[in-house]
C-alpha positions in Angstrom: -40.7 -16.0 11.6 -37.7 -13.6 12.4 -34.7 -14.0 10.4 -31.4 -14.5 12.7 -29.7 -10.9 13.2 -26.1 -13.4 13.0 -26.9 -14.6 9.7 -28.1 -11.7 8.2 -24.4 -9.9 9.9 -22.6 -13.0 8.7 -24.0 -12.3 5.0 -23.3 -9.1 4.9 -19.5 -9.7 6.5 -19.5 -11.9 2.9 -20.6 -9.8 0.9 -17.8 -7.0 1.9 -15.3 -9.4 1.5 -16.0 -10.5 -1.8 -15.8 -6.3 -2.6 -12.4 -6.4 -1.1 -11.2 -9.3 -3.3 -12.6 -8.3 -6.5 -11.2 -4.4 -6.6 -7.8 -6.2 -5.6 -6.2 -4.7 -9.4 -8.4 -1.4 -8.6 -6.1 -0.9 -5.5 -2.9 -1.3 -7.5 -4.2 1.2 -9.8 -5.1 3.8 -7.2 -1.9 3.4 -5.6 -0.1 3.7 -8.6 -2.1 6.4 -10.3 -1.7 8.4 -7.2 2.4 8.2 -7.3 2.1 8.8 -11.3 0.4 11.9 -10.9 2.9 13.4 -8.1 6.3 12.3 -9.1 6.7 10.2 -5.8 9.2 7.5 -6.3 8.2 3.5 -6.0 11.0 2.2 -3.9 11.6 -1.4 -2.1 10.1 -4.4 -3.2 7.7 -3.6 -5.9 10.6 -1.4 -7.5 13.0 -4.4 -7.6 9.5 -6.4 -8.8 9.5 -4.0 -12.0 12.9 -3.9 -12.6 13.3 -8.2 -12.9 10.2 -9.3 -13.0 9.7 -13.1 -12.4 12.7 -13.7 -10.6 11.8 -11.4 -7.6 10.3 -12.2 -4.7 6.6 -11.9 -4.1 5.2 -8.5 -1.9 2.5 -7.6 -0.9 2.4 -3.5 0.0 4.0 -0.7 -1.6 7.0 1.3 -0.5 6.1 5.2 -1.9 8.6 7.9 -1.3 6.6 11.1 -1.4 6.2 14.9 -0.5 3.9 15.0 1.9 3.2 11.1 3.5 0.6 12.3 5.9 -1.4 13.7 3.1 -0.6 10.5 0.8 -1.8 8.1 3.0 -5.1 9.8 4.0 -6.1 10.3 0.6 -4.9 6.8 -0.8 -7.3 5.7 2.2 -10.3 7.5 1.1 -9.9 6.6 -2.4 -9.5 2.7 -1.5 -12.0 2.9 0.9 -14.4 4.3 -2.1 -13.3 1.9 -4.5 -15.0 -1.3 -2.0 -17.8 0.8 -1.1 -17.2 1.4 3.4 -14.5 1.5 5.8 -12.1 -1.0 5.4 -8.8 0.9 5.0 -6.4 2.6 7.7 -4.0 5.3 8.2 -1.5 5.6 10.8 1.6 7.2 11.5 4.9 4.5 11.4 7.5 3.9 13.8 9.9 5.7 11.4 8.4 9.4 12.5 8.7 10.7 8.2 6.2 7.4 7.5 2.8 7.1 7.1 1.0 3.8 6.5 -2.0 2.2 4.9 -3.5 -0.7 6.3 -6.6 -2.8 5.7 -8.7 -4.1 8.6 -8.3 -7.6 7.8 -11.7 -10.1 8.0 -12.5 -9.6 10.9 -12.9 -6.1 10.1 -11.4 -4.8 13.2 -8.9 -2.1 13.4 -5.3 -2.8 14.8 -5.7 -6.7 15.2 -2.8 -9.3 13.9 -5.1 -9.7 10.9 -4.2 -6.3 9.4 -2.5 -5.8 6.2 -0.2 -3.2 4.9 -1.5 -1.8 1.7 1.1 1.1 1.3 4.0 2.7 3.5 4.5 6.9 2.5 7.8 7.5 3.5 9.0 11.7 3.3 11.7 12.1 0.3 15.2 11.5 1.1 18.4 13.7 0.6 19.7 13.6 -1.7 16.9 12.4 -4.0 17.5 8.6 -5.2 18.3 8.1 -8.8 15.3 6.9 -10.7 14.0 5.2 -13.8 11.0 6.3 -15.5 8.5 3.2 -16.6 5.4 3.5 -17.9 5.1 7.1 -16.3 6.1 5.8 -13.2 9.1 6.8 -11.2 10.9 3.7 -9.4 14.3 3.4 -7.8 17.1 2.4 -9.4 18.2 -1.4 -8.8 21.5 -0.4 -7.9 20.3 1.8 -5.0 18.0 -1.1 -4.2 21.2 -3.7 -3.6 22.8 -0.6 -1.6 19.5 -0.4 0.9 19.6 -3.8 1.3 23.2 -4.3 1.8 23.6 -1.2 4.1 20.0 -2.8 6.3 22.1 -6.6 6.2 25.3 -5.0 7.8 23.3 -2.9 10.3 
């Protein structure tokens, strides 16, 4: 008797999403080792996250300021890709022309459908350079410059 080709696809669908869900705090710590070891600057959500904790607003990607974002984002996407074991990270070039992004292929592990989840958006340095604060080795923007972004996006 012939096992069923679906099935066996089905299992194996399973199986990499499980990997995906477990290495969930291996992703943070690529992304952030990443942005540790080149002095690029956590900006946007997640720096606001750091800087009050509980009473922020839940997010899901990270918002890097960095060098080189082409470069970033290929090599964040071969490192996350490693760390589940096959293909199941993107890069691709934003609508901003200086940003590069990092996507996953959703479950249906099909590139570019409405499943797809940012991971991380590399975003070339601005100038002048924002003013930073240094925690646990990790450069984020300040909070003030964070209420000016969103202020200056609100009256936009």
């Amino acid at each position: 008797m012939k096992k069923n080709p679906k099935k066996r696809k089905m299992k194996k669908n399973l199986n990499k999403r499980a990997a995906v869900i477990i290495n969930e705090d291996k992703r943070k710590r690529i992304i952030l080792e990443r942005a540790r070891k080149k002095k690029d600057i956590v900006f946007g959500g997640r720096a606001i996250q750091k800087h009050i904790g509980l009473f922020s607003r839940p997010t899901e990607d990270y918002d890097i300021f960095t060098k080189k974002p082409k470069e970033s984002a290929k090599k964040v996407q071969g490192r996350l890709d490693n760390s589940v074991g096959f293909n199941f990270f993107y890069a691709k070039k934003g609508k901003n022309p200086s940003t590069w992004k990092v996507k996953s292929v959703g479950l249906d592990f099909k590139r570019g459908t409405k499943d797809d989840a940012g991971v991380v958006d590399y975003t070339k340095h601005p100038k002048p350079a924002p003013k930073t604060k240094v925690i646990k080795g990790i450069k984020y923007r300040v909070l003030q410059e964070e209420i000016d972004s969103k202020n200056k996006s609100l009256m936009d």
